[in-house]
C-alpha positions in Angstrom: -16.5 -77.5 44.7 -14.8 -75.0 46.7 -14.9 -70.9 45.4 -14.5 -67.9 46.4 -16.3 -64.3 46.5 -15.0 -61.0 46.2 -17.4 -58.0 46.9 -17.9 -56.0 43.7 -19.4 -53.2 45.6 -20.8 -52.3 48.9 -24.5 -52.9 48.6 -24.4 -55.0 44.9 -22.5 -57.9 43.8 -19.7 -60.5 44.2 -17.7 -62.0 41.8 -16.5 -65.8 42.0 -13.3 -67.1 41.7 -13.1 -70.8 41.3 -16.1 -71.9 39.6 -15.7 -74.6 37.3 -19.3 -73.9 34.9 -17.7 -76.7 32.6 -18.3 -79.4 35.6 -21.6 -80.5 37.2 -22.3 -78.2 40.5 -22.7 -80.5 44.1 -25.9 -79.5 45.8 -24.0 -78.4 48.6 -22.3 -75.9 46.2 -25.3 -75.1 44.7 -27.1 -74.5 48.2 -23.7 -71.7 48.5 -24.2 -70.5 45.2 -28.4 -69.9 46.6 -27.0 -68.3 49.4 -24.4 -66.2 48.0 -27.4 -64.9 45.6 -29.5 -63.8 48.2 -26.9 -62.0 50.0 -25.2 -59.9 47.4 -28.2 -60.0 44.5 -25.8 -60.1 41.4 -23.6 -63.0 40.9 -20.2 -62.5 38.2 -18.0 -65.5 36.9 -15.4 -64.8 34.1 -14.9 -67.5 32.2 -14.4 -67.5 27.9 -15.4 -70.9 27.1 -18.8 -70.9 28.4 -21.1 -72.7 26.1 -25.6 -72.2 25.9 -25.7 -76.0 28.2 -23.8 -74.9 30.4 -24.7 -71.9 30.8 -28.2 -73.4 31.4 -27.1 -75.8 33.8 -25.8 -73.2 36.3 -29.2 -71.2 35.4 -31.5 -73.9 36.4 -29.6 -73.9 40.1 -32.0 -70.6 40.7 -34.7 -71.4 39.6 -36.7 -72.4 36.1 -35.7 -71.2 33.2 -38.7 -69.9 31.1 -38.4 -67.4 28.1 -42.3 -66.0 27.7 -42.2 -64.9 24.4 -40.2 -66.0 21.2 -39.5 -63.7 18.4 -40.6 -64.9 15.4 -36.4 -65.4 14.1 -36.3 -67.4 17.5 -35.2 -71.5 17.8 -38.4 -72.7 19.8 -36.1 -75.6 21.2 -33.5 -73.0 22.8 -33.0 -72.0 26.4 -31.3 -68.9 25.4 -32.0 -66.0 24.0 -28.6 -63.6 22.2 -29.6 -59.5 23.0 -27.7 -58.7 20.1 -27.6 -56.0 16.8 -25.7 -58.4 14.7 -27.3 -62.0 15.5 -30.2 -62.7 12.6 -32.0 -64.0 15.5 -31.1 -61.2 17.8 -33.6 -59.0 20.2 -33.4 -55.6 21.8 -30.1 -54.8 20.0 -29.8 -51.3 20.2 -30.7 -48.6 21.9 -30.4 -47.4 25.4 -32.7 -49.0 28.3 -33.2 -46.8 31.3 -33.5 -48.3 34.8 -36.3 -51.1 35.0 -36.9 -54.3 36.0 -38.0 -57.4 33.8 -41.8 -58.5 33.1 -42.9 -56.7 35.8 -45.9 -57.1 33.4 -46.5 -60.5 34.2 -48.5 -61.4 36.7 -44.9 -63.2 38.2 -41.9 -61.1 37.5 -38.8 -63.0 36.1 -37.2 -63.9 39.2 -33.5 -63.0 38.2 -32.3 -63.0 34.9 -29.1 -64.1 33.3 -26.5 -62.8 30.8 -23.4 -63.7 29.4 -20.6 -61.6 27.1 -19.9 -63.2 23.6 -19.5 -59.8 21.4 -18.7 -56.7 23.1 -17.8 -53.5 21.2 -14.7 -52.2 21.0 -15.5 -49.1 22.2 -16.7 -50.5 25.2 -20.6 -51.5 26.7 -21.8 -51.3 30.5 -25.1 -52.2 32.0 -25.6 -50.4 35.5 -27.5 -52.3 38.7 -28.7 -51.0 42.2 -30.3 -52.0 44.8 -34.0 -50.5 44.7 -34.3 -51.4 48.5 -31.2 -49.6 49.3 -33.4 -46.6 47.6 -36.6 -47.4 49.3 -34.6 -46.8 52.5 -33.3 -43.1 51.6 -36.9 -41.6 50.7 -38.3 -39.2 52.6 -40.6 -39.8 54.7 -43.7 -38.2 53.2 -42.8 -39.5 49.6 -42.6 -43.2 51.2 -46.1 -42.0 52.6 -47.3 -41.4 49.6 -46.3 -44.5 47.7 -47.1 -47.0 50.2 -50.1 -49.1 48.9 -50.1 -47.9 45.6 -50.3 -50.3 42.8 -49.2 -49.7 39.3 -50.0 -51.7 36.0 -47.5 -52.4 34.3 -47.5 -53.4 29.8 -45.1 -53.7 27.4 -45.9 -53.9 23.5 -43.7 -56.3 22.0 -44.2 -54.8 18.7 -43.1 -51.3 19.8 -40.1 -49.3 20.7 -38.7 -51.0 24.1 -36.7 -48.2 24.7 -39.6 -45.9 25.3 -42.9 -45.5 27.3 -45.5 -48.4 26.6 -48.2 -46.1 25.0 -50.9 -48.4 25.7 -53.2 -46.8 22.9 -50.8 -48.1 20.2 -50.1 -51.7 22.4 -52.3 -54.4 20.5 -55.1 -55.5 23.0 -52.8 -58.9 23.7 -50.0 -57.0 25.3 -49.1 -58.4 28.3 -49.8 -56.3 31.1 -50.5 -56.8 35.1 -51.0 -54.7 38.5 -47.7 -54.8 40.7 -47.4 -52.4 44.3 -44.9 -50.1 44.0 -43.4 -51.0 46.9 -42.8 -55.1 47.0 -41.9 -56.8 49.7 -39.9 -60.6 49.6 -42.3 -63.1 50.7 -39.2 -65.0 52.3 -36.8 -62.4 53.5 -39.3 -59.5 54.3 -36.6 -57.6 52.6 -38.6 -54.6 50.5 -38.2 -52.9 46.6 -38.9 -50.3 44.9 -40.8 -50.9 41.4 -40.5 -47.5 40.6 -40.3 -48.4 36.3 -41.7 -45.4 34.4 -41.5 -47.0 30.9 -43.6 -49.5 32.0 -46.5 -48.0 34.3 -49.4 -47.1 32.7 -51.6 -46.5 35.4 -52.3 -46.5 38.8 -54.7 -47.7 41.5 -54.5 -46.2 45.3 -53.8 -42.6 43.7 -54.7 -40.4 41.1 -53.6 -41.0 37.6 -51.9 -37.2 37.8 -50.7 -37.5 40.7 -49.4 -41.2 40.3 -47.5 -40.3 37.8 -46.5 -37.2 39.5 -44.8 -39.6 42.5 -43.0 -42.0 39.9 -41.7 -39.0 38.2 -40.4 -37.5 42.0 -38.9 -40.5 42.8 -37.0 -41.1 39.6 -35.6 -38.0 40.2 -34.6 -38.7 43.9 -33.4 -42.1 42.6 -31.0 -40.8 40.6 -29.6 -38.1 42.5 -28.9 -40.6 45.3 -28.2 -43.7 44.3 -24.2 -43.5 43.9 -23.5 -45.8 47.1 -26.0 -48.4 45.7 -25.0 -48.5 42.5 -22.8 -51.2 40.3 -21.6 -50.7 36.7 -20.3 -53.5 35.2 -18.2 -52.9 32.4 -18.7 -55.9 30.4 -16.1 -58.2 28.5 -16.0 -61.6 26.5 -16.9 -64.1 29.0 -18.5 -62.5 31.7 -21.8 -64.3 33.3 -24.1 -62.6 35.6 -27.0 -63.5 37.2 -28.7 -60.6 39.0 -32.0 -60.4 41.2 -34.7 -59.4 39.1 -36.8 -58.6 41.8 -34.6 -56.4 43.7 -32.0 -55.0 41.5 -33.4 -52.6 39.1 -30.6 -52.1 36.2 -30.4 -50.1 32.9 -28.4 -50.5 29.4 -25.7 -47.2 28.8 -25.5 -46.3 25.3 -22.9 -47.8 23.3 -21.6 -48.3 19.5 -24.3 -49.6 17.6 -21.9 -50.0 14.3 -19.6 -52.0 16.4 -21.4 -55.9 17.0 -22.6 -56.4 20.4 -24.1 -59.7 21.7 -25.1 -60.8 24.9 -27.0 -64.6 25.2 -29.5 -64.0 28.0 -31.1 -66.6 30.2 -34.7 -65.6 31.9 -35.3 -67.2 35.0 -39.0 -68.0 36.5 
């Protein structure tokens, strides 16, 4: 099954032109489709008649698909999951979501994660990506001092507000949470991240709490001043799939319309 790829940006992203989702993939397409992955991080095919199978099917060619924790509105036989403010059984509908990456408090991160455009607002919805790596790179050399062998725990309260630090005085004592270095490096490609996520940490070994929290606070800042050439905003539409690197591609949710129905079906991958 022959496709092609088109760049989306200079450090994140190719889109794929070609793909027929509605077909079973070869596995010498799907050994491409691994390789493209790895190379560009964050995969996009446009395509309107998408269904949850299939969209399954092209999840499963990365890796297992594995959703931790079901809401209580949630089909326990589903792959899927809809992000959405107008689903019954929708999650994490509204609200801005600032730079992070995904269950970095598990012990094993989500691995890349999956999402596809069925309701998009009117007034228009974009999610933002770059490459922590290509960040890691740019720091100076006494902050990248100073964060080099630090490890952060990371918690999330699945009864609280995801858009905001994870207080972990109000987090009930069986919120996940889990110890991750702040700087990771890929067991297979040596290739090295930042998981810089301040809504997440809530406290640090290898440093002080002060001034742990003083470094993720410096490098956010730095982040975000300098992170233009590393950056992709995808403007979404009806019918757009992507499948991004969890692991190395931190990305964040721009505010949008929340009068206006937005859904997103979302496949997490182990």
């Amino acid at each position: 099954m022959p496709f092609g790829i088109k760049p989306l940006s200079e450090h994140v992203g190719a889109e794929l032109t070609g793909l027929d989702l509605h077909a079973p993939i070869s596995e010498a397409a799907a050994e491409e489709l691994r390789d493209a992955f790895a190379k560009y991080h964050l995969l996009l095919v446009r395509d309107p008649e998408v269904n949850e199978d299939e969209q399954s099917r092209f999840g499963e060619i990365f890796g297992e698909i594995k959703i931790r924790h079901r809401y209580a509105n949630m089909n326990e036989a589903k792959k899927t999951q809809y992000v959405s403010n107008s689903r019954q059984d929708g999650i994490l509908g509204d609200g801005e979501i600032h730079f992070h990456q995904d269950h970095t408090f598990y012990e094993k991160p989500l691995s890349a994660i999956m999402l596809y455009g069925v309701e998009v607002p009117r007034s228009g919805s974009a999610t933002k990506f770059r490459k922590s790596g290509a960040i890691l790179a740019k720091l100076p050399a006494e902050m990248r001092a100073r964060a080099e062998g630090v490890q952060c725990l990371h918690l999330y309260n699945y009864q609280g507000d995801f858009t905001k630090w994870q207080d972990p005085s109000k987090a009930p004592p069986d919120s996940p949470r889990a110890w991750q270095p702040l700087i990771w490096e890929n067991p297979k490609s040596g290739e090295k991240a930042l998981w810089a996520i301040p809504i997440s940490t809530v406290a640090f070994e290898g440093i002080s709490e002060q001034d742990g929290r003083h470094l993720i606070d410096e490098i956010w800042t730095f982040a975000s001043e300098n992170d233009a050439d590393c950056t992709y905003r995808h403007d979404w539409a009806p019918g757009d799939l992507l499948i991004w690197d969890n692991l190395m591609l931190q990305h964040a949710r721009l505010p949008f319309d929340s009068n206006e129905p937005r859904t997103l079906r979302r496949t997490p991958i182990l």
